[in-house]
Structure formats: C-alpha cells, structure tokens
C-alpha positions in Angstrom: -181.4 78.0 -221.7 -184.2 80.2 -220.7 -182.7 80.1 -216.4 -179.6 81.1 -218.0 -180.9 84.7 -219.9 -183.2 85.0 -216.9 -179.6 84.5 -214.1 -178.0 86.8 -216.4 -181.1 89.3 -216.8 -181.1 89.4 -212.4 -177.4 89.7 -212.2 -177.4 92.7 -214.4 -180.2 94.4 -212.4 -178.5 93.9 -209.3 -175.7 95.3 -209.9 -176.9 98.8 -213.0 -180.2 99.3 -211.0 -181.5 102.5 -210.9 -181.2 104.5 -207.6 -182.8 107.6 -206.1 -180.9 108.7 -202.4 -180.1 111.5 -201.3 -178.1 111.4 -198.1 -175.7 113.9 -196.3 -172.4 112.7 -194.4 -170.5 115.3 -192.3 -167.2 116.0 -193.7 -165.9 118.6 -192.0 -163.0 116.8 -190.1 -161.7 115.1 -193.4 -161.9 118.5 -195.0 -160.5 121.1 -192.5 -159.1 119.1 -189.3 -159.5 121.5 -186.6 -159.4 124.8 -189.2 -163.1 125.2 -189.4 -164.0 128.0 -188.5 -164.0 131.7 -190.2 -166.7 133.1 -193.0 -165.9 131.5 -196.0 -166.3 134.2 -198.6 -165.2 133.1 -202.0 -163.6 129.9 -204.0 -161.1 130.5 -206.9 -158.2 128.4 -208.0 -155.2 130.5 -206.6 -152.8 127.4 -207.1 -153.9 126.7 -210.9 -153.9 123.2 -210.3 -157.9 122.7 -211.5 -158.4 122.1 -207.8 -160.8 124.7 -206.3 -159.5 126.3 -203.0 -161.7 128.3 -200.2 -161.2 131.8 -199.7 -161.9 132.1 -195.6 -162.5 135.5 -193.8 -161.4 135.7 -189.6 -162.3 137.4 -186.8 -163.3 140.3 -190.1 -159.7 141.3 -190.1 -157.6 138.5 -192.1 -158.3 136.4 -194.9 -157.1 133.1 -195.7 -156.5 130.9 -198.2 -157.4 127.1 -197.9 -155.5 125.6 -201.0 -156.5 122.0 -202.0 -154.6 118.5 -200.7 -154.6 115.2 -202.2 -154.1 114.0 -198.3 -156.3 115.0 -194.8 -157.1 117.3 -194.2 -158.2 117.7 -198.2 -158.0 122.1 -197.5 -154.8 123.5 -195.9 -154.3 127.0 -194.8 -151.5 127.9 -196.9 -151.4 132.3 -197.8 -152.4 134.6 -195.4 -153.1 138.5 -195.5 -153.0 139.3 -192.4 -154.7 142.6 -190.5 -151.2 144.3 -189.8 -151.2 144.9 -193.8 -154.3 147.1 -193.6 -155.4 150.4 -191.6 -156.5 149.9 -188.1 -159.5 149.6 -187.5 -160.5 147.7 -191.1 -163.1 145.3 -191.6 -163.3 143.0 -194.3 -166.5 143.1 -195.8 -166.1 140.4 -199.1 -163.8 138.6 -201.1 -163.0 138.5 -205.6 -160.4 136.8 -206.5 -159.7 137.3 -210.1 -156.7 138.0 -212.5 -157.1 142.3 -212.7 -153.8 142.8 -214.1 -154.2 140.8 -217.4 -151.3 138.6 -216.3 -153.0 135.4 -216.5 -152.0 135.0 -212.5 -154.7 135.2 -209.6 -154.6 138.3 -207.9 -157.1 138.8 -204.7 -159.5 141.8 -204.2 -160.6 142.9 -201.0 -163.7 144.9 -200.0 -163.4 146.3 -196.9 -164.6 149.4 -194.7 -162.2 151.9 -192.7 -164.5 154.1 -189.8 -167.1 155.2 -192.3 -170.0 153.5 -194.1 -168.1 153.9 -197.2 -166.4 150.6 -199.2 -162.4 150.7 -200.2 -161.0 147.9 -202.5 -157.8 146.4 -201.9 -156.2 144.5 -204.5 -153.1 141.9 -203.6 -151.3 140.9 -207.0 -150.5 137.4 -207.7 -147.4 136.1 -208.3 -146.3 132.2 -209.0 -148.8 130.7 -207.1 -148.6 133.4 -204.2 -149.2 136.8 -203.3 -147.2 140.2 -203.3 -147.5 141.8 -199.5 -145.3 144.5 -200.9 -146.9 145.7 -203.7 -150.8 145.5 -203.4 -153.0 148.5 -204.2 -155.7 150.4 -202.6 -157.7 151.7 -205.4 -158.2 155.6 -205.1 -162.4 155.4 -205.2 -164.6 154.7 -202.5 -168.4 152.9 -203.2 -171.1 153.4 -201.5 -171.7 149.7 -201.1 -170.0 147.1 -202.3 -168.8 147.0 -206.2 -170.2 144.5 -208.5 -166.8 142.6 -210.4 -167.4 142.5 -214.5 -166.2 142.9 -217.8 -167.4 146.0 -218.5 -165.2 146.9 -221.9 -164.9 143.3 -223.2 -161.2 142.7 -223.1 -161.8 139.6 -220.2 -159.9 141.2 -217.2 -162.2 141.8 -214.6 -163.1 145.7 -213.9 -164.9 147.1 -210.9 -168.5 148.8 -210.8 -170.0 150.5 -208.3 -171.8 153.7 -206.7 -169.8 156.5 -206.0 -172.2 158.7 -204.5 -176.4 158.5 -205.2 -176.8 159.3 -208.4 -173.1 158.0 -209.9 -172.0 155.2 -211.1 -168.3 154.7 -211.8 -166.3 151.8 -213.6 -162.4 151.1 -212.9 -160.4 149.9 -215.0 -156.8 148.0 -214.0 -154.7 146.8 -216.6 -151.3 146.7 -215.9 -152.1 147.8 -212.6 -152.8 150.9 -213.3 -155.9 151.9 -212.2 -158.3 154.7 -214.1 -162.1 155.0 -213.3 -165.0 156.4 -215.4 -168.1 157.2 -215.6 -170.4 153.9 -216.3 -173.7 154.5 -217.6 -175.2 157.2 -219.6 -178.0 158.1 -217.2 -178.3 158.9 -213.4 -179.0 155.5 -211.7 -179.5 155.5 -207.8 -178.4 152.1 -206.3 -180.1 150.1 -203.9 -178.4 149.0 -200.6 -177.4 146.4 -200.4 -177.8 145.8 -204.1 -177.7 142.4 -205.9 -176.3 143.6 -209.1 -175.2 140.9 -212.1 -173.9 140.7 -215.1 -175.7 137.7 -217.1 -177.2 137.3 -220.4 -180.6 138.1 -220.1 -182.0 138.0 -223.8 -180.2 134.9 -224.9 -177.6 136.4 -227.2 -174.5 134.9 -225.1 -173.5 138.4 -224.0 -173.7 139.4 -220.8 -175.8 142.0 -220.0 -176.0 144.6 -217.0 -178.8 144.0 -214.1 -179.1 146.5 -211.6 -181.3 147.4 -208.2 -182.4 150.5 -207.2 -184.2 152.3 -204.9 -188.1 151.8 -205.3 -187.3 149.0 -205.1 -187.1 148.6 -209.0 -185.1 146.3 -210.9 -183.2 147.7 -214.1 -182.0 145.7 -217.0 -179.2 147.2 -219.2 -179.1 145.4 -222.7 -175.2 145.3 -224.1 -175.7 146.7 -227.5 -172.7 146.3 -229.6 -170.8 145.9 -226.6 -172.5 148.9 -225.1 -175.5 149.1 -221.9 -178.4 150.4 -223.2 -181.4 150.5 -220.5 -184.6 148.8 -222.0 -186.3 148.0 -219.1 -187.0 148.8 -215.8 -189.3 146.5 -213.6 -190.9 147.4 -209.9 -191.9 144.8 -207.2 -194.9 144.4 -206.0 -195.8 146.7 -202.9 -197.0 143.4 -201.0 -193.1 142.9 -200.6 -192.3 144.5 -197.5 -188.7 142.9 -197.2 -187.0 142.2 -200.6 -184.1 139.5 -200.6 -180.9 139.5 -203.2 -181.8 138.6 -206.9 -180.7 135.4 -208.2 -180.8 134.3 -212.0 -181.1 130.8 -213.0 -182.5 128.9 -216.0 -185.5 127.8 -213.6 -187.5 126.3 -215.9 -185.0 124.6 -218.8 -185.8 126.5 -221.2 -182.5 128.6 -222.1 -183.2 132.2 -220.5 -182.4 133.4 -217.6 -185.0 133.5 -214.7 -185.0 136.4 -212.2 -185.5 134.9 -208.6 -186.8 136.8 -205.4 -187.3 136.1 -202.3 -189.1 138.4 -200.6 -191.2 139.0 -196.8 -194.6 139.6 -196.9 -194.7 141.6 -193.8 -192.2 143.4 -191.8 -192.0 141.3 -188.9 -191.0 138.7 -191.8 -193.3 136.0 -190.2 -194.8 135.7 -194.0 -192.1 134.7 -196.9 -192.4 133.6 -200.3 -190.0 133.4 -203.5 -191.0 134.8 -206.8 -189.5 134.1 -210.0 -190.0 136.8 -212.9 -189.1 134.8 -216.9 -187.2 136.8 -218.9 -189.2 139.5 -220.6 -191.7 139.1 -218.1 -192.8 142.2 -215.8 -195.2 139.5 -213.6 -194.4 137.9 -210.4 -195.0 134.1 -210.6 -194.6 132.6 -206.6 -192.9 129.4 -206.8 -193.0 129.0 -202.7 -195.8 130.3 -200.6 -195.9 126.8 -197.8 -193.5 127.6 -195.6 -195.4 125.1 -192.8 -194.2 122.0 -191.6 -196.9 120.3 -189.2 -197.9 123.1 -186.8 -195.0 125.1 -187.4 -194.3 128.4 -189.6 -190.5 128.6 -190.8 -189.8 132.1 -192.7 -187.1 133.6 -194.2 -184.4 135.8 -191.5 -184.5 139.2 -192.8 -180.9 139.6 -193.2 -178.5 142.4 -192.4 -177.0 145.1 -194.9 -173.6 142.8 -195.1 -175.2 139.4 -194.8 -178.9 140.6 -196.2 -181.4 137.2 -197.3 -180.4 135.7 -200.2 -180.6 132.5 -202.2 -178.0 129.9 -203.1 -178.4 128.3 -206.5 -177.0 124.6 -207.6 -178.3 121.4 -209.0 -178.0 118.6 -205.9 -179.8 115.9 -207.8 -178.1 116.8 -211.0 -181.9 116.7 -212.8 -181.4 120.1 -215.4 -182.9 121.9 -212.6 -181.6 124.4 -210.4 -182.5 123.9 -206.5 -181.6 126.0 -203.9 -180.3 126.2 -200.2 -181.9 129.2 -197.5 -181.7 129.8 -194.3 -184.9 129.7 -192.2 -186.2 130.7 -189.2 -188.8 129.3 -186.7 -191.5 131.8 -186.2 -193.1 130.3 -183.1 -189.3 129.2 -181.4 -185.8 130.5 -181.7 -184.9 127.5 -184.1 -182.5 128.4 -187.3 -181.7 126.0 -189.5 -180.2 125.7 -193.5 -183.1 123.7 -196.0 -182.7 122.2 -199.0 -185.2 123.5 -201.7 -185.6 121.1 -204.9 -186.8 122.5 -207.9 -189.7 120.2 -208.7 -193.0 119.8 -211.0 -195.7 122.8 -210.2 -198.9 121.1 -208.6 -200.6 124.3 -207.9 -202.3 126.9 -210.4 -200.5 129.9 -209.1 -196.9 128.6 -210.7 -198.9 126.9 -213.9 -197.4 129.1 -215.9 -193.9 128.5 -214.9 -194.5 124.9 -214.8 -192.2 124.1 -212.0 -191.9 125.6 -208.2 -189.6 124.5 -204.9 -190.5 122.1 -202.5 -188.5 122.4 -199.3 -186.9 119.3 -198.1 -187.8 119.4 -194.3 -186.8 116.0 -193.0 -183.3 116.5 -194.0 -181.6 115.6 -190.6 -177.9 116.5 -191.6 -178.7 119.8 -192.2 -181.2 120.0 -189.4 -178.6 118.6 -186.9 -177.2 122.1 -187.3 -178.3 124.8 -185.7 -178.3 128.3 -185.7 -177.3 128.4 -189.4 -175.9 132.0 -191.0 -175.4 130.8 -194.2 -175.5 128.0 -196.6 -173.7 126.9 -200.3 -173.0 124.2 -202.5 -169.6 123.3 -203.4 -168.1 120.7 -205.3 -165.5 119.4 -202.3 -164.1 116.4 -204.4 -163.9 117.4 -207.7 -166.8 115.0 -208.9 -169.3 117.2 -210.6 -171.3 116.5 -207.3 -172.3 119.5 -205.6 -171.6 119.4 -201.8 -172.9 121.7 -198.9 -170.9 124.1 -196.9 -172.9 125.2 -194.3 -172.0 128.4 -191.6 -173.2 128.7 -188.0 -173.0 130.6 -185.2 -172.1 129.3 -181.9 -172.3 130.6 -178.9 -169.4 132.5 -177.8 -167.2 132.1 -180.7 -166.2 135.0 -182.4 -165.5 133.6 -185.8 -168.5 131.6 -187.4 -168.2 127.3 -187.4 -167.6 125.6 -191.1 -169.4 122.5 -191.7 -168.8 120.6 -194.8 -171.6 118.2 -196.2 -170.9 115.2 -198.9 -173.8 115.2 -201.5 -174.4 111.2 -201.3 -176.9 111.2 -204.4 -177.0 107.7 -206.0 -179.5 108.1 -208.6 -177.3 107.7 -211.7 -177.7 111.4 -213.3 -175.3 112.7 -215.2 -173.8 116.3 -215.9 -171.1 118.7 -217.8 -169.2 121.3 -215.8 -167.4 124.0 -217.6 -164.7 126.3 -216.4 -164.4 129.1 -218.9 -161.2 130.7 -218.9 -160.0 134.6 -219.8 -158.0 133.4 -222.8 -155.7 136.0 -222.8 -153.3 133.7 -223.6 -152.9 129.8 -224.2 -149.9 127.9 -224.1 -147.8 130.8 -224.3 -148.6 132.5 -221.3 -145.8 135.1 -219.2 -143.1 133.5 -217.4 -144.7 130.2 -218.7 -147.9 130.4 -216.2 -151.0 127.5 -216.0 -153.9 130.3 -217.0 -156.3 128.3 -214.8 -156.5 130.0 -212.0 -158.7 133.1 -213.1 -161.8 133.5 -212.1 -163.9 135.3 -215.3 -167.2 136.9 -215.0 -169.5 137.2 -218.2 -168.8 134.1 -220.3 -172.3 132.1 -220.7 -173.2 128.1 -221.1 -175.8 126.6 -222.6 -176.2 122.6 -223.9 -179.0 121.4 -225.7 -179.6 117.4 -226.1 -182.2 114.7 -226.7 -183.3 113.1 -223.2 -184.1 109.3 -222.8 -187.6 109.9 -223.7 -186.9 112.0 -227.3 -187.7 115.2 -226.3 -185.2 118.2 -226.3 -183.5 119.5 -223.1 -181.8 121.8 -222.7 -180.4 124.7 -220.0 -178.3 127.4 -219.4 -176.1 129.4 -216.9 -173.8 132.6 -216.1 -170.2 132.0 -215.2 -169.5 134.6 -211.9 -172.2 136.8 -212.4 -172.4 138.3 -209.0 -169.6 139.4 -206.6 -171.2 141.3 -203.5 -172.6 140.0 -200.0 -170.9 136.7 -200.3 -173.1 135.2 -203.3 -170.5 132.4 -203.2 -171.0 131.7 -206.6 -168.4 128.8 -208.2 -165.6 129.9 -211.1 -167.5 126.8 -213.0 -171.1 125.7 -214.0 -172.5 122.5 -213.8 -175.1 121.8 -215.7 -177.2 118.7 -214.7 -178.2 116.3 -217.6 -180.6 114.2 -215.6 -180.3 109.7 -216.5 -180.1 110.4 -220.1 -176.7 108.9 -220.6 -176.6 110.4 -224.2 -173.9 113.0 -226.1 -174.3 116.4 -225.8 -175.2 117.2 -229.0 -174.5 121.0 -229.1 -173.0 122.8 -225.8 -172.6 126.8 -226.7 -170.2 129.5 -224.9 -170.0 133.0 -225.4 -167.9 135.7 -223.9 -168.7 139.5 -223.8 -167.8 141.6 -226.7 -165.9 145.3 -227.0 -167.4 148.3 -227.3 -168.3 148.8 -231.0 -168.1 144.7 -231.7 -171.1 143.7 -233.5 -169.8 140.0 -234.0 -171.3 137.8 -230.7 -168.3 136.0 -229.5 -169.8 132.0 -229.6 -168.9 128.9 -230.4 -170.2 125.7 -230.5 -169.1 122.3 -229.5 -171.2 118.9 -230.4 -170.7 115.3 -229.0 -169.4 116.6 -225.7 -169.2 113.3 -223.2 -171.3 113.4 -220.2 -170.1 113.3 -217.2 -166.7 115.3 -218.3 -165.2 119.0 -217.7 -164.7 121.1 -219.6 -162.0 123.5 -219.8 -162.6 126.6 -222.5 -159.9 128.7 -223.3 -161.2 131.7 -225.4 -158.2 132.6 -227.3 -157.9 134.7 -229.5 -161.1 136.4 -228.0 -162.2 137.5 -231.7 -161.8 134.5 -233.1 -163.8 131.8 -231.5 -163.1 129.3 -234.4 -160.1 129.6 -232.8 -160.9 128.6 -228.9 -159.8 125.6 -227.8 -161.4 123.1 -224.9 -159.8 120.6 -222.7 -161.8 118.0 -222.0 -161.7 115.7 -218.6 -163.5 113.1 -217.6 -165.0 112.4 -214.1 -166.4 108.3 -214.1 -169.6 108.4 -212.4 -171.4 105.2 -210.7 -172.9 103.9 -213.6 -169.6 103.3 -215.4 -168.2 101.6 -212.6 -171.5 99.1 -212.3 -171.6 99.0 -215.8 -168.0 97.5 -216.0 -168.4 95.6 -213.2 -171.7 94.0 -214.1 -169.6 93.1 -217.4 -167.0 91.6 -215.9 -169.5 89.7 -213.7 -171.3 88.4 -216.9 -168.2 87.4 -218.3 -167.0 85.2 -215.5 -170.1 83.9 -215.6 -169.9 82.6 -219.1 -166.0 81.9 -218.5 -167.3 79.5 -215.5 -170.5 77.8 -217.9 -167.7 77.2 -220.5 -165.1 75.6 -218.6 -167.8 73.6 -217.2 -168.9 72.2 -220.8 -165.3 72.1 -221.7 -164.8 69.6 -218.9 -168.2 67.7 -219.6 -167.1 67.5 -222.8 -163.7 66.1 -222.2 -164.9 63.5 -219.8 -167.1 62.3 -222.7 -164.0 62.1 -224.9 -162.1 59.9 -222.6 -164.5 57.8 -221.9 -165.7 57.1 -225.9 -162.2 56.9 -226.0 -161.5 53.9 -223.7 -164.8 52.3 -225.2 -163.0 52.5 -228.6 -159.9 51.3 -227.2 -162.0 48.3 -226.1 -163.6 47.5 -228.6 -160.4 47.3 -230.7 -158.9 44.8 -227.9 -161.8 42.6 -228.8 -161.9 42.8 -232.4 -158.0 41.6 -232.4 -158.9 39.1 -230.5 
C-alpha cells in the first residue's frame, strides 16, 4: 500500500513540479513575415476585438497600423496614413491613439514637426473599425515639445497638454471635435526638453495626479485637489547627474505608491550610469544600480537624443509583483550596443537598504545579446497570455527604417497574475451606432490588488493605466500585475478614475475574489457612480491548470487500471470457487 501513495506521490511531482526558466525564442517571422521593419511607436486596440494591434512609424513619414490575426503572420498591415496626407516636408515624431471625440471609437493622434523645432498634432478620427482621410484635424496650437495625453477635466476623453512657449502651459480640449485650448496651470512652469511628463497617482488616493520636469533639472508634482492641480512639491536632482534620463513610475517596492525612477549619467562622456529610485514623499535619491561591469567590461547607458533621449521600459517578465525593466546599453571600451534585461530583485547592498530591493542586470541573456546595435527595447504581451514578450528595435546598416524583432517570454515558473484594461465608460452596452467601446486607450484610471501570499503575509501592488504619451514610452492600454506562485483569490483589487473639477467624491470601487490568472475588463459607467461599474472577467489558463488536470487525469487512470486489475483478480477467484463448488456438489450426489 505504501509503493502505491509513494507511485502516486512521484507521478504527481513529475508532472505539477515547480519550474524557474526563463528563455527567449525569436518570433519575429511568426509575427510580422517580412513586415518587420519601421519604429514601432504605440499599441492600442483600433479593431476592438480585445486584441492589441502595433502602431508602426516608416521611413518618419507614414504610419501604420499592424491589426491582430488569428493566422501567420499573427500582425497584418491593414490602415495606412500615408505622407501625401500631410505637408511636405513632415516628420512624424510619436504616436496616441485614443478616442478624443467622446465617440467611444479609436481615433489616432499624430505628433509631428513641419521645418521648425516646433510640435503640431494631427488627429485622424475613427470610424467603424477604420479611419477618416477626409476629415482629420490639425489642431491650431503648436508645443514646444511634445504634448503629454491626459484627462485633464475628468470627463475620460483624453485632452492634450503641453508648452506653448517657456513659461505657458496650455490644455486642449476636443469634444465633439471641436477643439478649444486653455491655460493649464495657475503658475508659470518652464518645461524641460525633452520632458517625461505623467499623469499617475502619486499620494495613493486613486486620482491621478500631474508630474512634471523642468528646467534645473527639477521635478514638479501637482496634487489633483478636488479635481484641480495644486503644486505641493517640487524636487531637484542631484548635481552629480550630469545626463538625466526620462522618469518612470512604478510600485518598485510592493508597497502601493508610486516610485519615481531615474536613470541618470554620472559624467558627460556617459562612461558612468546609475538608476535612482525616489519613494513617494521622499526628496532622497536611493541608487538601485551602480555595477554596470561584466568581467573586464564597463556597459553604460547611450545618452539618448532629444526624440529618442534614454529612458526605461517598465514590466514584470517573471510575473513575481515586481516590476523589471529593459535598457539599452552601450560598451564603453567597444562599439557594442545591446538591449538587457534588468530584474527587480532583493537589495544585498546597504546603499538600497532602505528601498529593500534594487536591479540586477541579466547579462548572459543570449537572445537579446544575439542582437546588436539595439535602439530600443519593450515588453509586449504578443499572445494574449498575460505573459509579457520583448519587442526589441535595431539599427542596421544601411537601412533606413529601424529592424523589429519580436521575443516570446518562455517563463515556466508557474506565477500567476491579473491584467486589467480599464475602459472610458462613456457608455456601456448602449454605445452610438452600436460600437464595441474596447478600443480606447484611457490615461488616468489606477490599479491596485492586495492578497495573502503562500507564506501569510500581505502583498500587494499597484500601477497607472497610460500615464505617459511622449518619446515613445510604449506603455500598454492594460496593466498586469504579477501575483508571484501564490495561486490564491484576489481578495480586494481597487480602480479609480480621475474626478471633475469641483468633485470631492474619489471615483473607486472595489472588487474581491477576483480569479488569478484572468482579465479584466472595467467599464466605468456611469463615471459618478462606481457602484454602478461593471467588469468582464476572462480567463487566460496558465501551465499549472493544464498539469494540474493532466496530472489528475493521470492519477485517475491509474486507479482506473489498479481496479480493473482487482476486478479481474477477483473474478478469477469467483470462477474458480465456483467450479470447486460445482464439484463438490457432483460428489455429494454421488
């Protein structure tokens, strides 16, 4: 008896083992065929199937639009806007899709610059599932740079913010395509260039809140206040930074806020680079990477351009709770330039002790080392399975147009995760002409889940939905939020949306037993009501459910097979006491 628990204990191990790989595989045929190539600049749904399509910039004159297949190759380049629409002479500088009518329907902004240094915005209205080339507007403002996209007045369509000249700041406004700009803040507010603007909760109160950069460098944070920006605090960086790098925000550390992270050089060759990482409330500069060495070599940072300046990538690979990071670095003794991974792991230093975690780059990662001359690099979720993937962007030689390599995420180690896609919930099932309100990417709305992990303690973490726009911060319409192995309900996940000017009431709601390893689809309608906001929920099986089952169905051909072999044991021994009675009756007649 005891061989049989122990032939059932091994066959169960076998097959719902724990595993921790991580593993690349090239993609890019599957994905694009022989389309890859172009700056990929943005990801939206334009089709409104919940399939995430590519938004692809050519030759800085054309965009297109890779919409999702079911069949190879999985992204087909189905819209185009081609550079006959626009002046001569027009570059396209960046890419928001977003619905800036309030029709529920994707429209397309364009950011783009016409013989000057100045920024004009270009906005292509969506229609059923494609775009108007008759009707699109160039908005009557120029930025200095380009504009951050945000809900600036609360009413979740998107509205565009930028400098109009040093010391302005201007907000436009487009409902019903009608555009009408304002003044933005209350005091003068000189922008730096390129800027890394956001709009993010930053005090934990699920509304987002306005983060600005400006000349000094400084680093501004405007505090909505009853759905108006107040500016509470304004932070420098240190003078040691000689090259600053865009601001990212990420809940570094699990702990619910938002972190501010920097990478910066330390000298102006940029031979010296670190990333620092400011908690929220904190005016101190924590580093959370100084070793940039690998053997005899020194990697750094590239310094970055003003349209392509240095800048982090945020997303959870390993699906641990923990954002990680991909960079671009450069050899400082070679001409070598290559994308790294950098995992968010335990601090084991005392200069990020109070932090309590840092990154550790990943250098023996040979799919991202076998390519070279990297620009840029992102994570994407290619197939839909709350995975995140690497798109990865490099120059080769001769080619105008930058090469697209797509990288499958081949982690096996059993984690689990939520994603959630929050929508504008200006309407629900009754939307005009009888629209799917998916495909609007909304800036603001915040995420956060708290649980109990396998070991009892509480985890929990939190993220901004689209809370940058500018120099191709890629960011996803979606979060996903890692959960780590603990296989458990989320007990509370939280989403809140910004609120109107003069709104006291925080727009939140709360959702309990939410089933890892699902999406999930908000729609905040009506916005003032969020007892009223409903969520479709979708699940994604991940490996373990698929051992799990087949490890049970193992088990139970197993006991199927010890049964039928007793069963025929014991019918044997029935026929034969049964000829034994039926001779012994023979003789007993007799």
């Amino acid at each position: 008896m005891w061989m049989f628990k122990l032939n059932i204990l091994a066959f169960l191990f076998i097959f719902t083992g724990q595993y921790n790989t991580f593993a690349l595989q090239d993609v890019t045929a599957d994905l694009f065929g022989a389309e890859n190539y172009g700056t990929v600049a943005a990801f939206g749904d334009f089709y409104s199937d919940k399939q995430t399509d590519i938004f692809i910039i050519r030759e800085q004159s054309e965009l297109v639009i890779f919409l999702a297949d079911s069949k190879p190759p999985y992204f087909k380049p189905k819209v185009h806007i081609t550079k006959d629409v626009f002046p001569r002479d027009t570059v396209i500088t960046s890419v928001v899709p977003g619905d800036y009518d309030g029709d529920s329907q994707m429209d397309v902004l364009l950011t783009a610059q016409t013989n000057s240094n100045l920024t004009s915005v270009f906005i292509f209205w969506g229609h059923n599932q494609t775009l108007d080339m008759s009707g699109w507007l160039r908005l009557n403002k120029t930025f200095r740079d380009q504009p951050l996209v945000m809900d600036f007045n609360g009413d979740m369509i998107p509205d565009i913010f930028g400098a109009t000249d040093p010391k302005s700041t201007e907000v436009c406004y487009l409902a019903k395509r009608i555009p009408a700009c304002w003044n933005a803040l209350s005091t003068p507010v000189n922008m730096r260039i390129p800027h890394s603007n956001a709009f993010i909760d930053l005090n934990k109160d699920f509304t987002a809140d306005l983060f600005l950069t400006t000349v000094g460098p400084k680093f501004e944070t405007w505090i909505s206040k009853n759905g108006n920006f107040t500016r509470v605090e304004v932070m420098p960086a240190e003078p040691s930074f000689s090259i600053v790098g865009q601001s990212s925000f990420a809940d570094f550390d699990g702990n619910g806020y938002q972190d501010h992270l920097l990478p910066v050089c330390l000298d102006e060759a940029c031979r010296r680079s670190g990333i620092y990482l400011a908690k929220s409330g904190s005016k101190e500069w924590v580093p959370v990477l100084s070793d940039f060495q690998r053997r005899e070599t020194v990697w750094s940072f590239v310094p970055g351009k003003p349209g392509q300046p240095l800048a982090l990538h945020i997303g959870d690979y390993n699906l641990d709770g923990f954002p990680d990071a991909l960079a671009v670095l450069r050899n400082t003794s070679g001409s070598g330039q290559q994308a790294f991974l950098l995992e968010n792991v335990p601090c084991n230093n005392p200069d990020c002790h109070s932090v309590g975690r840092m990154f550790h780059i990943h250098w023996d990662q040979s799919d991202l080392g076998a390519i070279q001359n990297a620009v840029m690099a992102t994570f994407f979720d290619i197939y839909e399975d709350g995975i995140l993937d690497m798109l990865v962007l490099s120059q080769a030689e001769g080619k105008k147009d930058l090469i697209i390599h797509a990288l499958k995420n081949n982690f096996e180690a059993d984690a689990y995760f939520v994603k959630v896609m929050v929508l504008s919930g200006l309407c629900s099932n009754d939307c005009p002409e009888d629209v799917k309100p998916f495909g609007v990417n909304q800036p603001g709305p915040y995420v956060m889940y708290t649980t109990v992990d396998s070991n009892g303690y509480l985890k929990n973490a939190s993220a901004g939905q689209l809370s940058q726009s500018a120099h191709f911060s890629l960011q996803l319409p979606y979060t996903v939020l890692g959960l780590g192995r603990s296989a458990n309900f989320l007990d509370h996940l939280f989403v809140g949306i910004p609120r109107q000017p003069g709104e006291t009431d925080i727009r939140k709601q709360e959702w309990t037993a939410i089933i890892p390893n699902s999406q999930l689809i908000v729609i905040p309608f009506p916005h003032d009501k969020p007892r009223s906001w409903s969520a479709k929920l979708y699940l994604t099986p991940s490996n373990s459910v698929l051992l799990t089952a087949i490890a049970l169905i193992g088990v139970c051909v197993f006991i199927l097979v010890i049964i039928g072999i007793l069963h025929w044991q014991e019918k044997k021994a029935d026929d034969r006491e049964k000829r034994q009675e039926a001779h012994r009756f023979h003789f007993d007649a007799m």
